[in-house]
py3Dmol code that shows the C-alpha trace and the ligand (Angstrom):
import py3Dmol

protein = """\
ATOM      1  CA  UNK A   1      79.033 130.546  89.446  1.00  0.00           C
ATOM      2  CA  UNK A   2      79.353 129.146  93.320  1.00  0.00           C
ATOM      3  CA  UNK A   3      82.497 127.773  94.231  1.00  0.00           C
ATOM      4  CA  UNK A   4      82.028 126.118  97.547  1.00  0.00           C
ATOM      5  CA  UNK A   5      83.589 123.174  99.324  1.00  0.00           C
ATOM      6  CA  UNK A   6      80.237 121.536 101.189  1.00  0.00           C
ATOM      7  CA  UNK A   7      78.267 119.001  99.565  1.00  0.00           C
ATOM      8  CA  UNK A   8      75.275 120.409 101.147  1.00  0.00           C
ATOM      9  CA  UNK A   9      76.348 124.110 100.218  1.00  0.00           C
ATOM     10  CA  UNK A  10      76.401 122.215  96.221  1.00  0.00           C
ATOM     11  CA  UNK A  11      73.354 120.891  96.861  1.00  0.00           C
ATOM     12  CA  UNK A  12      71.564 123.793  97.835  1.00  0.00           C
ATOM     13  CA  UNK A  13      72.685 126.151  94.500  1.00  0.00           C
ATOM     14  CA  UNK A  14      71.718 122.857  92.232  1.00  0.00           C
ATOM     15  CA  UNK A  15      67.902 122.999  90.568  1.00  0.00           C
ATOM     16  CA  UNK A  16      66.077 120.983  88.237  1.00  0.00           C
ATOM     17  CA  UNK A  17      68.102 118.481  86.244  1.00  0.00           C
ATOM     18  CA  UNK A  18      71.348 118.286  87.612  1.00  0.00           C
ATOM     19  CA  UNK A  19      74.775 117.270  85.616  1.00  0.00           C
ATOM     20  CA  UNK A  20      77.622 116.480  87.287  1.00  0.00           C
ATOM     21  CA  UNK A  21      81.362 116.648  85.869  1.00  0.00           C
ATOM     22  CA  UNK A  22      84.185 115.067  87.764  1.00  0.00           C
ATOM     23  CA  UNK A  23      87.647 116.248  87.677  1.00  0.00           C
ATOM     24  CA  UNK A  24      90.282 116.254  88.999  1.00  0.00           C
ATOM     25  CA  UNK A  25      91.306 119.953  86.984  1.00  0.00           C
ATOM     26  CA  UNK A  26      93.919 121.608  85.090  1.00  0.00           C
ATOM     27  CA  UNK A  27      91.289 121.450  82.703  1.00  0.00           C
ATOM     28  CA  UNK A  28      91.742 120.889  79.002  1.00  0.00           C
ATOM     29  CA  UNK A  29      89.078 120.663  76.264  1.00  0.00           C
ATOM     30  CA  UNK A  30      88.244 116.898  76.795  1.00  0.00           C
ATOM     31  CA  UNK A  31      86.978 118.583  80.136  1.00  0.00           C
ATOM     32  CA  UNK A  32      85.457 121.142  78.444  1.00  0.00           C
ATOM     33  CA  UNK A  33      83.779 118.502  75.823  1.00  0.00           C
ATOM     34  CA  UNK A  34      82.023 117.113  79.044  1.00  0.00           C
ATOM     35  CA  UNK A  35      81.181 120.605  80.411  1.00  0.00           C
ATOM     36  CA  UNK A  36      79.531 121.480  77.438  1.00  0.00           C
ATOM     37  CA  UNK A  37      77.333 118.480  77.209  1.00  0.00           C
ATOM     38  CA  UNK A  38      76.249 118.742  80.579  1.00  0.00           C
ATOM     39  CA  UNK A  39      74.962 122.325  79.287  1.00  0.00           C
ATOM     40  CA  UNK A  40      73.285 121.467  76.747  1.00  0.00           C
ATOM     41  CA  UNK A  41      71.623 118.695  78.397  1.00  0.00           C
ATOM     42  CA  UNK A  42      71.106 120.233  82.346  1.00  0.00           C
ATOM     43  CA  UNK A  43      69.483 122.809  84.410  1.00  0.00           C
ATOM     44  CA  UNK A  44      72.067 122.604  86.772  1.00  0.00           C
ATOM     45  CA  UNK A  45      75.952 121.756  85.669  1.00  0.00           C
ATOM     46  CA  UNK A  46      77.842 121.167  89.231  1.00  0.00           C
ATOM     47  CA  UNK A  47      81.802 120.529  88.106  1.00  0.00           C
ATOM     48  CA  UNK A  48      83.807 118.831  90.777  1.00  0.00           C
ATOM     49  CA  UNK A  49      87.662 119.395  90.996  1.00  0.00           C
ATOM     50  CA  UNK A  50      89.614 117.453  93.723  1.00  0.00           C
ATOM     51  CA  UNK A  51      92.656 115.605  93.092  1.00  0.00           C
ATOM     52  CA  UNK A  52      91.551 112.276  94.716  1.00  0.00           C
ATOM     53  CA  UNK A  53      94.626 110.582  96.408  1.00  0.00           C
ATOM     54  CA  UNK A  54      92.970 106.830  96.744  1.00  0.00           C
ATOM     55  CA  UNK A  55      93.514 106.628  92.597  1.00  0.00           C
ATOM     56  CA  UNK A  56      96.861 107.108  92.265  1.00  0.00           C
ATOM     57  CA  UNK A  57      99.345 104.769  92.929  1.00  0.00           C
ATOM     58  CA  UNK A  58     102.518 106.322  92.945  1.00  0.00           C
ATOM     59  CA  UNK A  59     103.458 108.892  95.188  1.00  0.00           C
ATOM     60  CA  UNK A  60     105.162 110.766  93.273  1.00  0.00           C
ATOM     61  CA  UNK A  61     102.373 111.266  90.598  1.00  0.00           C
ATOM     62  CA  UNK A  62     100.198 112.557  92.973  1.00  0.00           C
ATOM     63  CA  UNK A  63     102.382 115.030  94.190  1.00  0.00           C
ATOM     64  CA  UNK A  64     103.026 116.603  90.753  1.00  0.00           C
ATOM     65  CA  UNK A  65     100.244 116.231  89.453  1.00  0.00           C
ATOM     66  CA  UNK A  66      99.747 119.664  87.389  1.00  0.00           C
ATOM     67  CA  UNK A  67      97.257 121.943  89.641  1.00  0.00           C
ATOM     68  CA  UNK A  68      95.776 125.459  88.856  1.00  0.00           C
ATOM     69  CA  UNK A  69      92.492 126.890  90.550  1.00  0.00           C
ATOM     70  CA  UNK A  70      92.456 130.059  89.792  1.00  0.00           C
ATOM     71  CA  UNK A  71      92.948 129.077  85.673  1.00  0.00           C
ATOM     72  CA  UNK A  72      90.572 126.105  86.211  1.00  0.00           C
ATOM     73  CA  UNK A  73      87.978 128.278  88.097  1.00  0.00           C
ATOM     74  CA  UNK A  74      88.209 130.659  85.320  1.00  0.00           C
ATOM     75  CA  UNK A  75      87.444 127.755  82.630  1.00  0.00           C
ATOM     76  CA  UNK A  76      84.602 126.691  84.033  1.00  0.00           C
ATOM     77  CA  UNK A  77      82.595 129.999  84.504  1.00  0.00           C
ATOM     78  CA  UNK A  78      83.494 130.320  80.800  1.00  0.00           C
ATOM     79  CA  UNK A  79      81.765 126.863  80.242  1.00  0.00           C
ATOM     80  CA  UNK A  80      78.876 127.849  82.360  1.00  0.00           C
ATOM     81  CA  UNK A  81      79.559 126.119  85.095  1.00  0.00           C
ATOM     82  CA  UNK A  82      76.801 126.735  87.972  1.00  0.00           C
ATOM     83  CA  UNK A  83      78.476 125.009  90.493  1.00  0.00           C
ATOM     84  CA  UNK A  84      81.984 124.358  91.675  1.00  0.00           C
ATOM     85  CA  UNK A  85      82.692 121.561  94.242  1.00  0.00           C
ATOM     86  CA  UNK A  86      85.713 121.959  95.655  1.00  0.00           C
ATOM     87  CA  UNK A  87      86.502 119.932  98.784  1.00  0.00           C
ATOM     88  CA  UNK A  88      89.024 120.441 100.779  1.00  0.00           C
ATOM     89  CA  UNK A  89      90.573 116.594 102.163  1.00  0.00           C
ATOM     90  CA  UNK A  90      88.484 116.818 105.583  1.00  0.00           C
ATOM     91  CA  UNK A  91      85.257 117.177 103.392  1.00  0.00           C
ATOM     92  CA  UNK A  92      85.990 114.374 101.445  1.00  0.00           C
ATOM     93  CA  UNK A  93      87.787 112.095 104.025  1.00  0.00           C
ATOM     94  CA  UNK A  94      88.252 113.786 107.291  1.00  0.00           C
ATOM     95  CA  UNK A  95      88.759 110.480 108.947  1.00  0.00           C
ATOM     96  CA  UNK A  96      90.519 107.552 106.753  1.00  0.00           C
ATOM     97  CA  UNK A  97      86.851 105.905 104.919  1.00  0.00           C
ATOM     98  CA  UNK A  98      86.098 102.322 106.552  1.00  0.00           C
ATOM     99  CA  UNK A  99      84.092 101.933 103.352  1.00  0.00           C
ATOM    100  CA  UNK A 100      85.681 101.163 100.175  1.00  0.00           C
ATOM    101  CA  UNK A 101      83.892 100.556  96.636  1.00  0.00           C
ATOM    102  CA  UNK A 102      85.522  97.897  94.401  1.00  0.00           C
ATOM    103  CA  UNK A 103      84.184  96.276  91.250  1.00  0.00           C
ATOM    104  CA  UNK A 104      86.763  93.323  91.087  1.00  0.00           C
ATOM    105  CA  UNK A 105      85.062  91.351  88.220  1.00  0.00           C
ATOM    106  CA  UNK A 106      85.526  94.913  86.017  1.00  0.00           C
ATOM    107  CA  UNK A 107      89.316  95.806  87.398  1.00  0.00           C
ATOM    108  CA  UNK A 108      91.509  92.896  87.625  1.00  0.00           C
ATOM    109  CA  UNK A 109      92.806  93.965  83.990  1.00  0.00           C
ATOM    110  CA  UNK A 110      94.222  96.584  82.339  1.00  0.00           C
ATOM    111  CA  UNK A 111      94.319  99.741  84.636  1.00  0.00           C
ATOM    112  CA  UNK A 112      93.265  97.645  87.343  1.00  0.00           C
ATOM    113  CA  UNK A 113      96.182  95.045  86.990  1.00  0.00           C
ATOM    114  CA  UNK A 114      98.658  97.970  86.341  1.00  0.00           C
ATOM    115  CA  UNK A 115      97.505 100.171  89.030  1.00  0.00           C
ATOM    116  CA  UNK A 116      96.674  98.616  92.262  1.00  0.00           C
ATOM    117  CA  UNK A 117      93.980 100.242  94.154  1.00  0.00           C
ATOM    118  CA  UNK A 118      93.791 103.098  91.126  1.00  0.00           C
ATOM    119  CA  UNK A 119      89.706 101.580  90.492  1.00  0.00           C
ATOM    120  CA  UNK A 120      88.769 101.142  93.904  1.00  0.00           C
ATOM    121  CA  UNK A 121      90.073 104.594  94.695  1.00  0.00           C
ATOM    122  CA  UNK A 122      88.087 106.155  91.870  1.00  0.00           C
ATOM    123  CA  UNK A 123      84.953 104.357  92.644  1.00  0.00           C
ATOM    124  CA  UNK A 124      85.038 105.129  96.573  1.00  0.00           C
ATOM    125  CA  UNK A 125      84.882 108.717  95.612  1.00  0.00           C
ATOM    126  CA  UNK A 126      82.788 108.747  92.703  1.00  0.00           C
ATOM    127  CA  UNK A 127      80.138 107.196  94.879  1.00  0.00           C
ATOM    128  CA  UNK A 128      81.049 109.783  97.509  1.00  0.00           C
ATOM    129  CA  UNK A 129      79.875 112.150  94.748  1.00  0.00           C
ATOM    130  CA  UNK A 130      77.096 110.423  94.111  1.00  0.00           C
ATOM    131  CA  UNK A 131      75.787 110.000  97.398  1.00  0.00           C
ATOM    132  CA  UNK A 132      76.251 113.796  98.260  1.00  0.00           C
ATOM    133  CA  UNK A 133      75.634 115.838  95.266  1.00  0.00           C
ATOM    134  CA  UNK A 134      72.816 113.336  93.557  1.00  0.00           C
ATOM    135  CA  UNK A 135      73.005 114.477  90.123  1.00  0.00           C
ATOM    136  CA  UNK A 136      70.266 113.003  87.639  1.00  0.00           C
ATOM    137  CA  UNK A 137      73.637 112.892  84.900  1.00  0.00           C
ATOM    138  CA  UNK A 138      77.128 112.472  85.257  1.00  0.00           C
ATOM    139  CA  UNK A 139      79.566 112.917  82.619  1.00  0.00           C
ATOM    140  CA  UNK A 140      82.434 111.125  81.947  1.00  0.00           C
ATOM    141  CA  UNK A 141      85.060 110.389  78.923  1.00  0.00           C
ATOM    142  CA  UNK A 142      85.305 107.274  77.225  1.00  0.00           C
ATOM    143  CA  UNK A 143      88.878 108.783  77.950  1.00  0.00           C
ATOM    144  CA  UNK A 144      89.344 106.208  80.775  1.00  0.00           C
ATOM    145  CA  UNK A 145      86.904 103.802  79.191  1.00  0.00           C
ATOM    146  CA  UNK A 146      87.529 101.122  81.987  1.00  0.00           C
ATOM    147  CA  UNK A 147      86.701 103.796  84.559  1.00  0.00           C
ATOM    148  CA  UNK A 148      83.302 104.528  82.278  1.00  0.00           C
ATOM    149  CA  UNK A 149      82.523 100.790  82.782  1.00  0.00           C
ATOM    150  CA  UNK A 150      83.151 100.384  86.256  1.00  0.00           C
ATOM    151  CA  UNK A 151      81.127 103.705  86.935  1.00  0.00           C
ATOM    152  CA  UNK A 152      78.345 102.687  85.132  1.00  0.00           C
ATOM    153  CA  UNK A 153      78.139  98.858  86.847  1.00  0.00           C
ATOM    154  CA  UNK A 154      79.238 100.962  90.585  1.00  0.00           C
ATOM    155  CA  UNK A 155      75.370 103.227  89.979  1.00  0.00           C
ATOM    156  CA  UNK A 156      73.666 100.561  88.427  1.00  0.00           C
ATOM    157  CA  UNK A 157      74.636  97.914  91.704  1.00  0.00           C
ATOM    158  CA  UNK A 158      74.324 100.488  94.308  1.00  0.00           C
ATOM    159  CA  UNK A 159      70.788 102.181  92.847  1.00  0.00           C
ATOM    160  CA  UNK A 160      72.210 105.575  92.488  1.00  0.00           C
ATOM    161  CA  UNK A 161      69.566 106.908  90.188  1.00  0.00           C
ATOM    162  CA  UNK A 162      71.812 109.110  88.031  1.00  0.00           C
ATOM    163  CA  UNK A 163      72.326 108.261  83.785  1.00  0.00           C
ATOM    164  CA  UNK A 164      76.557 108.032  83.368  1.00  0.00           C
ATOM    165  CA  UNK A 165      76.984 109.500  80.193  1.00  0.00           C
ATOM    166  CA  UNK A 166      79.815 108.579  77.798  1.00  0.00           C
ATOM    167  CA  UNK A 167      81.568 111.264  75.722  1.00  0.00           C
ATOM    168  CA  UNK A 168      84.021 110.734  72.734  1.00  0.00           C
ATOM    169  CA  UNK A 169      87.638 111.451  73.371  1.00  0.00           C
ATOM    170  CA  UNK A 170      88.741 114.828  72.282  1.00  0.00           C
ATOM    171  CA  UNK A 171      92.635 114.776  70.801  1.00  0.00           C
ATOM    172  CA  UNK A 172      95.183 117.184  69.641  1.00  0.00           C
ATOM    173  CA  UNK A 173      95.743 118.059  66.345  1.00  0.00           C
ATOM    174  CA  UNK A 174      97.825 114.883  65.542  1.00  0.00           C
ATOM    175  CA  UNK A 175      95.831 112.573  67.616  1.00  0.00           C
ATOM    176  CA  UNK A 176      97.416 112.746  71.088  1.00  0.00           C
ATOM    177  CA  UNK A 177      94.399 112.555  73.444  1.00  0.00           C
ATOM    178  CA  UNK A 178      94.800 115.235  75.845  1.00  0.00           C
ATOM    179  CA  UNK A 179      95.455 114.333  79.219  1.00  0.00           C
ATOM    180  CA  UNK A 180      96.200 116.807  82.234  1.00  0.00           C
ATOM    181  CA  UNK A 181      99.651 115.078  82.239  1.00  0.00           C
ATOM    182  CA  UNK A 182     100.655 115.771  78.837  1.00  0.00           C
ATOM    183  CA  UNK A 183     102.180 118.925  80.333  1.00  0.00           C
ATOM    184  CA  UNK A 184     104.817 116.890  81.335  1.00  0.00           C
ATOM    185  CA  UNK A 185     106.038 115.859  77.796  1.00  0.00           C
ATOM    186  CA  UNK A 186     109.183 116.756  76.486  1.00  0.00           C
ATOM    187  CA  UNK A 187     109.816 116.899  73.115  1.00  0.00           C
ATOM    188  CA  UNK A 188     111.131 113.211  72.225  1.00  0.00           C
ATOM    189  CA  UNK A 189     108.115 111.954  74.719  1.00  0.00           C
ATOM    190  CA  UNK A 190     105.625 114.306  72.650  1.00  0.00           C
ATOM    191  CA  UNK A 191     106.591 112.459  69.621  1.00  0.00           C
ATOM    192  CA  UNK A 192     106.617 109.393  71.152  1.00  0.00           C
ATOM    193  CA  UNK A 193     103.118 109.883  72.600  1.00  0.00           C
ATOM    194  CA  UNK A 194     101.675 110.101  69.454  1.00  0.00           C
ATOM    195  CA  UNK A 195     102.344 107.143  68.097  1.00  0.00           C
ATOM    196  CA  UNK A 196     100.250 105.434  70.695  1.00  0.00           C
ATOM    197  CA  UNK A 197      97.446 107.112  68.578  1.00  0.00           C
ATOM    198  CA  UNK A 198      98.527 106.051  65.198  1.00  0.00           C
ATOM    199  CA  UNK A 199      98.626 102.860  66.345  1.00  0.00           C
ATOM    200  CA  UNK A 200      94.946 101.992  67.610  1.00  0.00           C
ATOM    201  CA  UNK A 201      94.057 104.185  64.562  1.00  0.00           C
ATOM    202  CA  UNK A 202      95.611 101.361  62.335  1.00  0.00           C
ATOM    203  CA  UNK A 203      94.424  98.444  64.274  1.00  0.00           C
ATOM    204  CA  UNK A 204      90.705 100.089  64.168  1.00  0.00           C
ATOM    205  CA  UNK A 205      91.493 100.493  60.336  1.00  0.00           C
ATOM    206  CA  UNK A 206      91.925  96.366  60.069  1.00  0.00           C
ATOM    207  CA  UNK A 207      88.738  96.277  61.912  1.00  0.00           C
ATOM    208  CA  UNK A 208      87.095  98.042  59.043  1.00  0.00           C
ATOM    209  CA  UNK A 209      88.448  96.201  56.897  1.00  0.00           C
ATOM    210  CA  UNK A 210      87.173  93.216  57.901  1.00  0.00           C
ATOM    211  CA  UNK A 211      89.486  91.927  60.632  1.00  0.00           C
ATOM    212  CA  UNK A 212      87.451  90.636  63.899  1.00  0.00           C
ATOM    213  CA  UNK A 213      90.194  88.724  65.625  1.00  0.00           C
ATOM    214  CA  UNK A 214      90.886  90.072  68.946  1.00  0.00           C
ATOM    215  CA  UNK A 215      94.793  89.073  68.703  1.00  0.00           C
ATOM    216  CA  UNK A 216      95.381  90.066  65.560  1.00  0.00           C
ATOM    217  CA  UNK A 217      94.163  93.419  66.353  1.00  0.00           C
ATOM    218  CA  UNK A 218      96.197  93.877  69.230  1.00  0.00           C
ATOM    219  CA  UNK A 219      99.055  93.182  67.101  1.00  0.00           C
ATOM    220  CA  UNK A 220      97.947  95.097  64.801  1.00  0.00           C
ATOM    221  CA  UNK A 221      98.581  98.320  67.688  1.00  0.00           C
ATOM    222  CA  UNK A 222     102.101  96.646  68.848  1.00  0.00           C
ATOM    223  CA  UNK A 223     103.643  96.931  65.603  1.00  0.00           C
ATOM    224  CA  UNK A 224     101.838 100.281  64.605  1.00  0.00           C
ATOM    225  CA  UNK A 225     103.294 101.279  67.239  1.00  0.00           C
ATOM    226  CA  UNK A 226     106.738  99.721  66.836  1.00  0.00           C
ATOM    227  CA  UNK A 227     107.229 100.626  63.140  1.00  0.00           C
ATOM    228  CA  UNK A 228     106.279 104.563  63.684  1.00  0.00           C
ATOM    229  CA  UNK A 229     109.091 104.017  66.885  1.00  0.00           C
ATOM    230  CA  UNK A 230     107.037 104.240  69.709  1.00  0.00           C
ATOM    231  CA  UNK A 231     107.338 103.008  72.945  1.00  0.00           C
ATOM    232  CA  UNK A 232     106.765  99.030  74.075  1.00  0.00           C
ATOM    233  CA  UNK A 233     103.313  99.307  75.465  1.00  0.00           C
ATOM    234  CA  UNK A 234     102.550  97.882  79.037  1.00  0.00           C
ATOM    235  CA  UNK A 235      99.370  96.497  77.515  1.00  0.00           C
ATOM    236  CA  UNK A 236      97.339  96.157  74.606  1.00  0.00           C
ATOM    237  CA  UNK A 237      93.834  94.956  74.982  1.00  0.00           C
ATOM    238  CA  UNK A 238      90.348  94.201  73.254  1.00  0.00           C
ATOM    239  CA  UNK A 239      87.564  94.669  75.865  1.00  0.00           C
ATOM    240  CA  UNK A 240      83.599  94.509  76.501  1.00  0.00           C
ATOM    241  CA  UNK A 241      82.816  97.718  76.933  1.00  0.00           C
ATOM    242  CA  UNK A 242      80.051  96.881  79.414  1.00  0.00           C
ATOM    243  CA  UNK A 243      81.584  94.418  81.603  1.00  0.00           C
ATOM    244  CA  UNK A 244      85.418  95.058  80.491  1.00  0.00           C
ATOM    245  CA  UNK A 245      85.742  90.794  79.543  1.00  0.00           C
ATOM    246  CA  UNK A 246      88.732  90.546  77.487  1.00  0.00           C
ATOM    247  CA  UNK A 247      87.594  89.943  73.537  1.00  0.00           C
ATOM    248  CA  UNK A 248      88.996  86.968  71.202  1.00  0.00           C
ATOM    249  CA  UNK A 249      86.782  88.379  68.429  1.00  0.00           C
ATOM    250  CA  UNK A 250      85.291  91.458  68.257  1.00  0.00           C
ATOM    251  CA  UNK A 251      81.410  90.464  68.228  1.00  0.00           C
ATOM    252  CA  UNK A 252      79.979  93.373  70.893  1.00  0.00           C
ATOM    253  CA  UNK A 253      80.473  96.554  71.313  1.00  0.00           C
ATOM    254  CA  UNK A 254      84.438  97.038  72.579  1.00  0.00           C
ATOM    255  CA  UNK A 255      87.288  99.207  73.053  1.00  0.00           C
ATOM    256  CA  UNK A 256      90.764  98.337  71.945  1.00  0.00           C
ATOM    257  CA  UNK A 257      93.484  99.868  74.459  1.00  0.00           C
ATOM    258  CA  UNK A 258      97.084 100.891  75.343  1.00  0.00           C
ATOM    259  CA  UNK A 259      98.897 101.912  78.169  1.00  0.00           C
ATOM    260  CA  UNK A 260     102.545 102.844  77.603  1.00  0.00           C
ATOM    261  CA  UNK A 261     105.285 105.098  79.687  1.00  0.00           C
ATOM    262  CA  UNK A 262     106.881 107.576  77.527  1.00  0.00           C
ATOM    263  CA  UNK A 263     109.547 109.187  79.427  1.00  0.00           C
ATOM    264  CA  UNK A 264     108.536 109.228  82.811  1.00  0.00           C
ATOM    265  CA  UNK A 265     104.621 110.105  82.158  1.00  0.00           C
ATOM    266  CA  UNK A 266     101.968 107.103  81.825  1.00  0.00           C
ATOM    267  CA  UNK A 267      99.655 107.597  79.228  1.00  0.00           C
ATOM    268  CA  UNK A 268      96.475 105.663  78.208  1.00  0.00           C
ATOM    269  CA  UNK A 269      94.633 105.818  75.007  1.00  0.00           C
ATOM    270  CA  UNK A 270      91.444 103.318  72.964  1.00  0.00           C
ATOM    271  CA  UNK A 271      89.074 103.801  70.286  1.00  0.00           C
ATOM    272  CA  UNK A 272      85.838 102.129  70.850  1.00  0.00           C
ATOM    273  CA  UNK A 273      85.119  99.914  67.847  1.00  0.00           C
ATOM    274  CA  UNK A 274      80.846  98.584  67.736  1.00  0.00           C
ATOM    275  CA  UNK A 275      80.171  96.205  64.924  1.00  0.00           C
ATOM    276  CA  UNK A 276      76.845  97.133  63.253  1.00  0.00           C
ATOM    277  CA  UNK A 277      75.174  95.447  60.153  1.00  0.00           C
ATOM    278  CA  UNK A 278      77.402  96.765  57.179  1.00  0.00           C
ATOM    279  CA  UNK A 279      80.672  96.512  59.097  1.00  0.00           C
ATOM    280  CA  UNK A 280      83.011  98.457  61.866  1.00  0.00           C
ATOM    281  CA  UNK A 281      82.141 101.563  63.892  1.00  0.00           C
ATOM    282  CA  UNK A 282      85.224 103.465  65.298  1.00  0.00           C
ATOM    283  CA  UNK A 283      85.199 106.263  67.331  1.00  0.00           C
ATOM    284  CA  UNK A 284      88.592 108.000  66.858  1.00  0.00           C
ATOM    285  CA  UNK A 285      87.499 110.914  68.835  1.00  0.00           C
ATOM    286  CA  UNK A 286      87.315 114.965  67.932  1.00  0.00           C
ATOM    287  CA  UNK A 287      90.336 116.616  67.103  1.00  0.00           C
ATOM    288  CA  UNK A 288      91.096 120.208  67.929  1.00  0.00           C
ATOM    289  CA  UNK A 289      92.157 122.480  65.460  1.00  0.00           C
ATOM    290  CA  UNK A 290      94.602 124.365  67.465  1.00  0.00           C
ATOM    291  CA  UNK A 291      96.686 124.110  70.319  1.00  0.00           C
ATOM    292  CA  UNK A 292      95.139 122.921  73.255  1.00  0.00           C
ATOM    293  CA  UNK A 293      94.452 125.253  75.987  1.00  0.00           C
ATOM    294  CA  UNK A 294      96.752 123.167  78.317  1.00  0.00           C
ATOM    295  CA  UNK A 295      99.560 124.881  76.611  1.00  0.00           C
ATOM    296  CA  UNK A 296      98.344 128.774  76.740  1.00  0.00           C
ATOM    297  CA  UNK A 297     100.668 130.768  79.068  1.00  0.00           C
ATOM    298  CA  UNK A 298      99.045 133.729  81.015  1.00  0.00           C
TER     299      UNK A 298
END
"""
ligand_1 = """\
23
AMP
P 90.473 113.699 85.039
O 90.470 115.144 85.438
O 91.673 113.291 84.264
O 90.124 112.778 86.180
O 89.277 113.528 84.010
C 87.981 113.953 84.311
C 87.051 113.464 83.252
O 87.467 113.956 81.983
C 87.015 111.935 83.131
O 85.684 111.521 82.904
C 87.887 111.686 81.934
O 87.572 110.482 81.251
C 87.560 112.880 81.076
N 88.630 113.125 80.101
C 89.961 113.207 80.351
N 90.634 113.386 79.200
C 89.711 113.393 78.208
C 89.778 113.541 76.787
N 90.936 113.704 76.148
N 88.619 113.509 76.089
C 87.431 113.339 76.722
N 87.306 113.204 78.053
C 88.425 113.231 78.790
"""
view = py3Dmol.view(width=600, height=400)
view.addModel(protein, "pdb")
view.setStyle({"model": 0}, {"cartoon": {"style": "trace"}})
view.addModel(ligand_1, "xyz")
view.setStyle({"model": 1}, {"stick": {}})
view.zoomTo()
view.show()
């Protein structure tokens, strides 16, 4: 495995098909989900980890935002990672970028709404990536399935010829997604987190059962939510997947998301509901059967 900081130094170890996996580390097994598809699909699997400062919007997040190298380096070579970007700030943005990426149309919602600057930050660099590693695939989780969206219109506008592949959303045990920043969860949060779960599991069970109405599902999450005593979400949403339009009926294929701050960590969860002839397709996502790697002590 190369670990190097260049983008043409990346280039130069990457042959034949080449899959590319952003992240921003402290890797976990929705990571490794990606990793592994990249495998099984790629000559070449280059795994990016920089902590990319023009997403966040808080200060504060950013600067505790959980960081290991030496465990993440380790991760990867076990997921046969090939090649390990890791740029240092002057690689990526050595002077301040005059060029932003934004995809308003997909972002004034949702994340985008909640986060200012969070999409345009994410889409600057992941075009950075684009532009400088040129993978043929790039992996991402439907995760942060407003971020899928806006990556997939961001290479289809700007001609990067690369496939964005989507990948379910791999949880914990009881349903939590994992997230970097579940680390951060005390115990009341932890079983607060989990209801945010439960509840788009419920709402995606009235889908099945018939239920198309976009409001009535998103109640359907609120008071899921509410009656197993989570927190108030900061949104609840039925969405386009392709083109992130807010849904009144669930007639394409869509995710239903929730944001909600438990404690003092964000978190963000959806299932991604399709309607197909004989009903409701929802993708609840893999669960793991142990305890996530983001909890293993050296
Ligand atoms: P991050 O390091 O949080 O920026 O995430 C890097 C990639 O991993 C993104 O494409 C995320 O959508 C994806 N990802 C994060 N958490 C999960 C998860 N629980 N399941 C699947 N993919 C995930």
């Amino acid at each position: 495995m190369e670990v190097t900081g260049t983008f043409a130094d990346a280039r130069s170890h990457a042959d034949g098909v080449v899959g590319l996996v952003p992240t921003m580390g402290f890797l976990h097994e929705g990571h490794i989900s990606l990793l592994e598809a990249a495998r099984g699909d790629c000559d070449t699997v280059t795994m990016t980890l920089y902590v990319n400062p023009l997403q966040f919007d808080e200060a504060s997040d950013l600067q505790r935002y959980p960081r290991d190298r030496d465990r993440d380096l380790a991760l990867a070579k076990d997921a046969g990672v090939d090649v390990v970007f890791a740029p240092g700030p002057e690689v990526m943005f050595g002077t301040e970028p005059a060029t932003r990426v934004s995809v308003p149309p997909l972002t004034a919602t949702m994340e985008g709404a909640h986060r200012p600057g969070h999409f345009t930050g994410v889409a600057t660099v992941v075009a950075k990536l684009f532009a400088g590693l040129q993978p043929d695939r790039a992996y991402f989780g439907r995760k942060d399935a407003q971020q899928l969206a806006v990556v997939r219109r961001l290479a289809a506008d700007l001609s990067f010829p690369v496939d964005v592949v989507g990948r379910p959303i791999v949880r914990e045990g009881d349903g939590l997604a994992l997230s970097s920043r579940n680390v951060f969860l005390d115990a009341d949060a932890r079983r607060a987190a989990v209801t945010l779960s439960r509840g788009l599991f419920a709402a995606a069970d009235l889908a099945q059962d018939g239920e198309h109405r976009g409001d009535r599902l998103r109640t359907g999450v609120v008071d899921a939510i509410a009656d197993a005593g989570g927190p108030t979400p900061e949104y609840v949403e039925l969405a386009s997947q392709e083109d992130v339009s807010r849904l009144d009926v669930l007639d394409r294929p869509a995710f239903l998301a929730v944001a909600a701050r438990v404690g003092d960590v964000r978190l963000i969860d959806n299932v991604h509901l399709e309607v197909v002839p004989d009903g409701v397709t929802a993708d609840r996502g893999v669960r793991l059967d142990q305890p996530s790697i983001l909890y293993a002590r050296s």
